[in-house]
N, C-alpha and C positions, 0 to 999 in steps of 0.2 A: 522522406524526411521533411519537416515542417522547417518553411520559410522564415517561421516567426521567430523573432529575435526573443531572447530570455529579459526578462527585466530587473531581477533580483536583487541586483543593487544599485538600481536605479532610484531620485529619491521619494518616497511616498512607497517602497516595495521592499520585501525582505526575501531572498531564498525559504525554501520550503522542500524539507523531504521529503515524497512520497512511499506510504508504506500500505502494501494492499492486507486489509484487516480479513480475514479469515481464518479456519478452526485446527490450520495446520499448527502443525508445534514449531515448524521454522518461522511464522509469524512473530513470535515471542522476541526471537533472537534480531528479526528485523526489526521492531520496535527498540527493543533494547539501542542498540548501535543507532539511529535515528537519534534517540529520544537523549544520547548522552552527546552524540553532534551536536545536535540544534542550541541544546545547553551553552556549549563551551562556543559556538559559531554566533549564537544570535539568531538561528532561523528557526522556523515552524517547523511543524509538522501535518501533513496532512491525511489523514484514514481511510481508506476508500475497501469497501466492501461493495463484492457486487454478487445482485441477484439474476439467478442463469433465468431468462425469460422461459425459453424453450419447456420447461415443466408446465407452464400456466396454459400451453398454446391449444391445449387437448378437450381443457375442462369446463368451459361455456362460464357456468354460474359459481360451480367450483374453484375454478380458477380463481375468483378475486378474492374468496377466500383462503386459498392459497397463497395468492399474492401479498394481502394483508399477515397474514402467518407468516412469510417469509420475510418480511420486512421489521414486522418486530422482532425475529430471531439477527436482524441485520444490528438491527437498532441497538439490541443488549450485548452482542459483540463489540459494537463501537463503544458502548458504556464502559465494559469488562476494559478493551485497550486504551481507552481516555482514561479512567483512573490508573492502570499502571504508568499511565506515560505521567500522570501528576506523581507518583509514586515513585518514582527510579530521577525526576529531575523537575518538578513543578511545572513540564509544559501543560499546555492546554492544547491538543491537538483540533486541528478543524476537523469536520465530519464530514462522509460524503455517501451518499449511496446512490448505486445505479440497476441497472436494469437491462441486460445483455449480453451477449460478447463479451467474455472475460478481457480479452486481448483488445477487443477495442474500444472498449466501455475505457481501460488504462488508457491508449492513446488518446482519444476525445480528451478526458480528464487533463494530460499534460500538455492538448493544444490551446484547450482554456484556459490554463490559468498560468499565464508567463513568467510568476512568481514559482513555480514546482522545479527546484535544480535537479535532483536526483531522486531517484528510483532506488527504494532502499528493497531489497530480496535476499530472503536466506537460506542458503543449500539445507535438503537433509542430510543426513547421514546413515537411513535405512539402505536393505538391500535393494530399495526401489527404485536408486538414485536420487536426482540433487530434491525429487519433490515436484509436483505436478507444473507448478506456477513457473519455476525458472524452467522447468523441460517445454514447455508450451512457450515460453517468452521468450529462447535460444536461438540463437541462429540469426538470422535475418531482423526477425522481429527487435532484438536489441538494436539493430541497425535501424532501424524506423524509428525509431524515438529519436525526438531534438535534444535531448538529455543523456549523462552517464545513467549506467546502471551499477550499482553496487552491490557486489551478492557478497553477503555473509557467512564465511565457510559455519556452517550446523555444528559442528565437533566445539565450536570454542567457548570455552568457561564465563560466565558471566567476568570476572575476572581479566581475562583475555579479550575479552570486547569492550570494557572499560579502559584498558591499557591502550588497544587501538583509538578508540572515539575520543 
């Protein structure tokens, strides 16, 4: 766990949710719940998409075209969940993208920036369980973050997550 103290509401800083932006459908619902905190709280929001390196590592000259492809598919993801989050409550979420380690490209992210309170995550509700991101970030890993984690049970009603946020 990180040493560094949170700043949040220190003056010149505001708390900030973090929501990792990708193509699962539990994204949606962690936006969602994010985007109607930050509203009613005062704080940000921040996006973080990340691109898995490890595909590019094979392909010499291919790779950066690869890379490039991948980043603008990052890029229009971010678009797609910065207009809903202006959508569902006028935020403007910051944008972030990276380039590795799922799991630790997130940690890097919340050691920079002391303004990131929480880690917004949302279960699925398939037979696959809670959903790749929280089955990868369980366990331990929530224990390494200097921050709560918030998972968002996947079953609840847009409705039901507006009631809770």
């Amino acid at each position: 766990m990180s040493g560094k103290k949170r700043r949040s509401f220190e003056a010149g800083h505001r708390p900030k949710f973090l929501v990792i932006a990708d193509a699962s459908e539990e994204c949606g619902r962690a936006l969602r719940f994010a985007a109607r905190r930050a509203r009613h709280t005062g704080a940000g929001i921040v996006l973080l998409t990340i691109i898995d390196a490890s595909e590019f590592q094979q392909w010499l000259g291919v790779g950066d075209l690869m890379r490039a492809e991948a980043e603008q598919q990052a890029q229009a993801l971010l678009d797609q969940f910065c207009a809903e989050a202006r959508r569902l409550e006028g935020v403007d979420p910051e944008r972030v993208v990276r380039t590795g380690a799922k799991t630790a490209e997130i940690a890097r992210l919340i050691e920079e920036d002391e303004d990131i309170s929480f880690l917004v995550l949302a279960a699925g509700v398939g037979k696959d369980g809670p959903g790749p991101l929280v089955s990868a970030l369980a366990g331990k890993t929530f224990a390494a973050f200097a921050i709560p984690v918030v998972v968002v049970p996947g079953g609840l009603t847009d409705e039901e997550i507006d009631a809770l946020a």
